[in-house]
C-alpha positions as CSV (number, residue, x, y, z in Angstrom):
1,X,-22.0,-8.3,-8.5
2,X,-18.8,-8.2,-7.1
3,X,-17.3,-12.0,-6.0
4,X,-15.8,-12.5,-2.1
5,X,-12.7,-9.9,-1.3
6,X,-13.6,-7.6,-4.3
7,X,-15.6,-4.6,-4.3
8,X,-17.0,-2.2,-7.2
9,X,-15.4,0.9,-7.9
10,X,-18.6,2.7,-7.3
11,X,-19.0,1.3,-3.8
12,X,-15.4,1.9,-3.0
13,X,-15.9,5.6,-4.4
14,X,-19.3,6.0,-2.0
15,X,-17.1,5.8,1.1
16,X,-14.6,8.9,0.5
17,X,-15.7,12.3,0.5
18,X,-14.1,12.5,-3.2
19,X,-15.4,12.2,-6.7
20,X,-15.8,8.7,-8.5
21,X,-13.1,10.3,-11.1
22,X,-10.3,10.9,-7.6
23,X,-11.1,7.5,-6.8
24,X,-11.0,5.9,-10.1
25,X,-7.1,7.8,-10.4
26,X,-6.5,6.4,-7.3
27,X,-7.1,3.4,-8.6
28,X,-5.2,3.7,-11.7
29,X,-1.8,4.4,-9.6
30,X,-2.6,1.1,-7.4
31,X,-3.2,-1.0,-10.7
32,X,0.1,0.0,-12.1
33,X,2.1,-0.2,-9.3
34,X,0.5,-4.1,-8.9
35,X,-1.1,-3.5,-5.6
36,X,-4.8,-3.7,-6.8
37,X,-6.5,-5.8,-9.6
38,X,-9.7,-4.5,-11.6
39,X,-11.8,-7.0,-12.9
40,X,-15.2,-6.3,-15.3
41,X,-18.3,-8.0,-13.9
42,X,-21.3,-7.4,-16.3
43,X,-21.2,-3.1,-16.2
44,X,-19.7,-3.1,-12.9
45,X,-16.1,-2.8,-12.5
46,X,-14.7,-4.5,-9.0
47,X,-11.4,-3.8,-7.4
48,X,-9.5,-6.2,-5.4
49,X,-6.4,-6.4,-3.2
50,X,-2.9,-8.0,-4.6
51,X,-0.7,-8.8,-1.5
52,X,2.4,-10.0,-2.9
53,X,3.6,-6.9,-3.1
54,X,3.2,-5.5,0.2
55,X,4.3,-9.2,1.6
56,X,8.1,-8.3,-0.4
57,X,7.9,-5.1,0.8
58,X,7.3,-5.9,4.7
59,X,10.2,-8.4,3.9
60,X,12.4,-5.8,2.6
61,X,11.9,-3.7,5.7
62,X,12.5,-6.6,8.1
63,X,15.5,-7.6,6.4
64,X,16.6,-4.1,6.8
65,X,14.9,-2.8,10.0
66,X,17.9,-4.6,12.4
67,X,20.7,-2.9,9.8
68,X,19.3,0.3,10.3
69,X,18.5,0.1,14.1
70,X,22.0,-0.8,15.1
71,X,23.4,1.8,12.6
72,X,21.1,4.4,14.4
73,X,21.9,2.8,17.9
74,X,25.8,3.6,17.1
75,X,25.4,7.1,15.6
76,X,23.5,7.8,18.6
77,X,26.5,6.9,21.1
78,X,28.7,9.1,19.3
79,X,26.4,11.5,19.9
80,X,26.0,11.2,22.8
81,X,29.6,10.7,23.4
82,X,30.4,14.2,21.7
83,X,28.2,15.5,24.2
84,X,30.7,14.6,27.3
């Protein structure tokens, strides 16, 4: 049985229109990139969501979003400006 924010990899896999082996590949590239956890519970295997990651990358981008905006802002008035 699965514990509270994890689910098995056989339940997961019942809600795409995929095979359990897409899903469980899937999986894999999550695990290694350190976005999901697998855990053994009995025979079942469970999945569960790591959010560090995805918290440094929204940081990343917010840190960066105002940088990119105004950069994007200026090369727009020139442009612009070229237009005239």
């Amino acid at each position: 049985m699965a514990h509270e924010g994890e689910v098995a990899v056989g339940e997961l896999a019942e809600r795409f229109p995929t095979s359990l082996t897409a899903v469980i590949k899937h999986i894999d590239v999550l695990c290694d990139a350190g976005l999901v956890r697998r855990t053994r519970r009995g025979r079942n295997v469970c999945c569960s969501l790591v959010p560090a990651p995805m918290a440094e990358a929204k940081a990343w981008l917010e840190r960066n979003l105002a940088f990119w905006n105004s950069s994007f802002d200026r090369l727009g008035e020139i442009v612009d400006g070229d237009k005239e």
